[in-house]
DOSE-842690 format. One record per residue: residue number from 1; x, y, z of N, C-alpha, C in turn. Coordinates in steps of 0.1 Angstrom, whole numbers, plus 5000, padded with zeros to 4 digits. Atoms other than C-alpha are relative to their C-alpha. Layout:
BEGIN
+-----+--------+---------+------+---------+----------+-------+--------+---------+------+
| num | n.east | n.north | n.up | ca.east | ca.north | ca.up | c.east | c.north | c.up |
+-----+--------+---------+------+---------+----------+-------+--------+---------+------+
| NUM |      X |       Y |    Z |       X |        Y |     Z |      X |       Y |    Z |
...
+-----+--------+---------+------+---------+----------+-------+--------+---------+------+
END
This chain:
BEGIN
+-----+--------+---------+------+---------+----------+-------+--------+---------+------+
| num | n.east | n.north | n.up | ca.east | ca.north | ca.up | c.east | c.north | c.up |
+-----+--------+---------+------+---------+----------+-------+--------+---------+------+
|   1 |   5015 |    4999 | 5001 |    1304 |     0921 |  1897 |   4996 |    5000 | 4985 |
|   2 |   5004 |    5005 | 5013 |    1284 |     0909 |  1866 |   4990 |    5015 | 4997 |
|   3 |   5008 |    4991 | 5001 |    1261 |     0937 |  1849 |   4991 |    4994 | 4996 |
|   4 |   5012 |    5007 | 5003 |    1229 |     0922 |  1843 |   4993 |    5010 | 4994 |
|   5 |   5008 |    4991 | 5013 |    1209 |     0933 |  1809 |   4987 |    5001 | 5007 |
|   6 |   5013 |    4996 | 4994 |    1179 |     0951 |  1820 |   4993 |    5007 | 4990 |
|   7 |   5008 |    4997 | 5010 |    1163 |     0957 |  1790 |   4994 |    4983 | 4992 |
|   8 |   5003 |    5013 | 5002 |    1142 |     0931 |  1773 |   5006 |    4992 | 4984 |
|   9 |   4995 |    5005 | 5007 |    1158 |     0911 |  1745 |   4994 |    4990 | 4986 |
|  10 |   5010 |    5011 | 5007 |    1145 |     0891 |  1712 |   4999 |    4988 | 5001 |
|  11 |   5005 |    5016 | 4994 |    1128 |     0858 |  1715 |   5008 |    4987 | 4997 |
|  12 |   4994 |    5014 | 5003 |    1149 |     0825 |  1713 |   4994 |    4997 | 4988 |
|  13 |   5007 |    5008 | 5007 |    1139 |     0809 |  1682 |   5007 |    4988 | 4999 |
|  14 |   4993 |    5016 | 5005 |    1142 |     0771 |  1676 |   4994 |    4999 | 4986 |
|  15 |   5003 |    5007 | 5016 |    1142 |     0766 |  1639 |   4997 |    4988 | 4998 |
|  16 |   5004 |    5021 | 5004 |    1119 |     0731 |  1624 |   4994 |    5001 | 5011 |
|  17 |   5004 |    5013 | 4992 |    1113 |     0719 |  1659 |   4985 |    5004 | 5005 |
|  18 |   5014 |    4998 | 4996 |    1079 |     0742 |  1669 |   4994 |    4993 | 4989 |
|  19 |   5011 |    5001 | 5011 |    1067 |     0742 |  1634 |   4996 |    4984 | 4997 |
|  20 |   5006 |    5016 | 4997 |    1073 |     0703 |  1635 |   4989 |    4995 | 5008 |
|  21 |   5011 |    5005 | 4993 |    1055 |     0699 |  1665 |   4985 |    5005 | 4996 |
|  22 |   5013 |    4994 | 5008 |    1027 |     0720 |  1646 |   4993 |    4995 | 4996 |
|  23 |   5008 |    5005 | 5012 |    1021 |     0711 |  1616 |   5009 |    4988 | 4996 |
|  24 |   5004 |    5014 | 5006 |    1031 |     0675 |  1606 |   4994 |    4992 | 5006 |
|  25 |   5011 |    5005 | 4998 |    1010 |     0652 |  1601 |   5005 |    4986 | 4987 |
|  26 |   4998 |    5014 | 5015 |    1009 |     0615 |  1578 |   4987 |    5000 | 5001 |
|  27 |   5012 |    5007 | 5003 |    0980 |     0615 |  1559 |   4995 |    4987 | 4993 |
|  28 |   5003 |    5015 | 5003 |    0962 |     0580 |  1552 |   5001 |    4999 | 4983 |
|  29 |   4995 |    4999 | 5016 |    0975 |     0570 |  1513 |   4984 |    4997 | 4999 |
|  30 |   5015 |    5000 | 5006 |    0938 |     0570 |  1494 |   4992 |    5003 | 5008 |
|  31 |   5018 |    4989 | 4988 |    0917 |     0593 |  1518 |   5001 |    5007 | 4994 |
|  32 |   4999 |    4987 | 5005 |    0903 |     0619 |  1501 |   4999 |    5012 | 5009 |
|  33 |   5000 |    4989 | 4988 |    0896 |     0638 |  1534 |   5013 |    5002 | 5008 |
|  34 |   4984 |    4995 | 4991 |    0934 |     0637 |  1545 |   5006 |    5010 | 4984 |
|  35 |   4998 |    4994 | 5013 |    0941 |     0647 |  1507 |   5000 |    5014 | 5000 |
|  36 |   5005 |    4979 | 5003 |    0918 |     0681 |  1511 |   5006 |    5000 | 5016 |
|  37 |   4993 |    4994 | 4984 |    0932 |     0685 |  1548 |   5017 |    5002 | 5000 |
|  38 |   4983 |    4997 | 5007 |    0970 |     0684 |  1534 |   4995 |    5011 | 4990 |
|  39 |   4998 |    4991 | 5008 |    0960 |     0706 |  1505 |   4997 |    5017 | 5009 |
|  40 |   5003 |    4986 | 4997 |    0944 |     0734 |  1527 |   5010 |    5002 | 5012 |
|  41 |   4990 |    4995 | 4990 |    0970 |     0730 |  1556 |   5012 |    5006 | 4990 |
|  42 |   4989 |    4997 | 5008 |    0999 |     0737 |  1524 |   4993 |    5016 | 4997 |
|  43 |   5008 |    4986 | 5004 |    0970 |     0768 |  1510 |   5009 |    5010 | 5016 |
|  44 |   5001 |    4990 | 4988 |    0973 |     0780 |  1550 |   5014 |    5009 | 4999 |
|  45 |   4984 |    4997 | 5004 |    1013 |     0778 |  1553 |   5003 |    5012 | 4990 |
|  46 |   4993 |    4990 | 5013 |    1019 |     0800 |  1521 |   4992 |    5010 | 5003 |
|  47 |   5001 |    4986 | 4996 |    0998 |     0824 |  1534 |   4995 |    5007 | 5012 |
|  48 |   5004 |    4991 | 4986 |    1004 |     0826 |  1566 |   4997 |    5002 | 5006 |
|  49 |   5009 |    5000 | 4992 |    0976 |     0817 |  1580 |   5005 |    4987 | 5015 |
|  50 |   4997 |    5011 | 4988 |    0990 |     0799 |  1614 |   4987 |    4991 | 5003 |
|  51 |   5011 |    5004 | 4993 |    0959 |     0792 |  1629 |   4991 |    4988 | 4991 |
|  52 |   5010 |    5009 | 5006 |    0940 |     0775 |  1601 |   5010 |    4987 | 4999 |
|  53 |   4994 |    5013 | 5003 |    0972 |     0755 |  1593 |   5004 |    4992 | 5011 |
|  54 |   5000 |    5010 | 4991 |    0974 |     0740 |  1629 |   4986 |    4993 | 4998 |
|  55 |   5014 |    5006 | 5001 |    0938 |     0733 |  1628 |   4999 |    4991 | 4988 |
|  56 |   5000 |    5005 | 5010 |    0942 |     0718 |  1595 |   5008 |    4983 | 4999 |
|  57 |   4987 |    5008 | 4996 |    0975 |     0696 |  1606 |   4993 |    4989 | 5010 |
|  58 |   5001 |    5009 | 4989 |    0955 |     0686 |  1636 |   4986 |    4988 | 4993 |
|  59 |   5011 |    5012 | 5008 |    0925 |     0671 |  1616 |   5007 |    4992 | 4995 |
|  60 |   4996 |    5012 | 5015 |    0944 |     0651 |  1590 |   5010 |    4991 | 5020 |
|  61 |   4992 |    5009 | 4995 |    0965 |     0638 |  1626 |   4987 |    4990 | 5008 |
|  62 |   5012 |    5002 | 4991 |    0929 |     0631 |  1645 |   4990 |    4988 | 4990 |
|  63 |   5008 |    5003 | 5013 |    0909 |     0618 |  1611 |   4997 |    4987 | 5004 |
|  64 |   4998 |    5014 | 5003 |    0901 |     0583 |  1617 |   4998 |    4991 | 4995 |
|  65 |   4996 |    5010 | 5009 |    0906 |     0552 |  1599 |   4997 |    4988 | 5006 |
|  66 |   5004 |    5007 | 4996 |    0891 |     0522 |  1599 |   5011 |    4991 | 5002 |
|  67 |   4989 |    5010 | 4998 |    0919 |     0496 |  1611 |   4998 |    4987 | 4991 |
|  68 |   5003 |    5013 | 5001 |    0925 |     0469 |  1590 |   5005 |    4988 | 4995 |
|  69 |   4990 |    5011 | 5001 |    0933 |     0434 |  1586 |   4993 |    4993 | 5019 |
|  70 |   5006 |    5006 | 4990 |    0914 |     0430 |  1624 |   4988 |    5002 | 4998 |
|  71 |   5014 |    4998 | 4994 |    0882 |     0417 |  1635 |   4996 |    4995 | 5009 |
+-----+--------+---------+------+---------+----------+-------+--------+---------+------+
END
């Protein structure tokens, strides 16, 4: 017979692959609005502000850009 841990135990962590799915992001080369949305998602990160730096990650991925080369 097996003894089964009956207390609760610390959380799995997967190292990179949340915070990937988080926070990166490619911002558009010469936007200045992905520019300050990378500078303040980097500000958040360093201090640890989660919340602002998803929200920050997710603008610069949402941002949009005129397509072009079609018309």
């Amino acid at each position: 017979m097996t003894n089964p841990i009956k207390y609760p135990q610390p959380p799995v962590e997967l190292p990179g692959v949340v915070e990937a799915y988080l926070y990166d992001c490619a911002p558009t080369d010469g936007c200045g609005v992905c520019a300050a949305l990378v500078k303040e998602l980097e500000e958040a990160r360093t201090a640890k502000g989660w919340s602002a730096a998803y929200e920050a990650a997710a603008e610069v991925r949402n941002h949009p850009h005129a397509k072009r080369g079609r018309r």
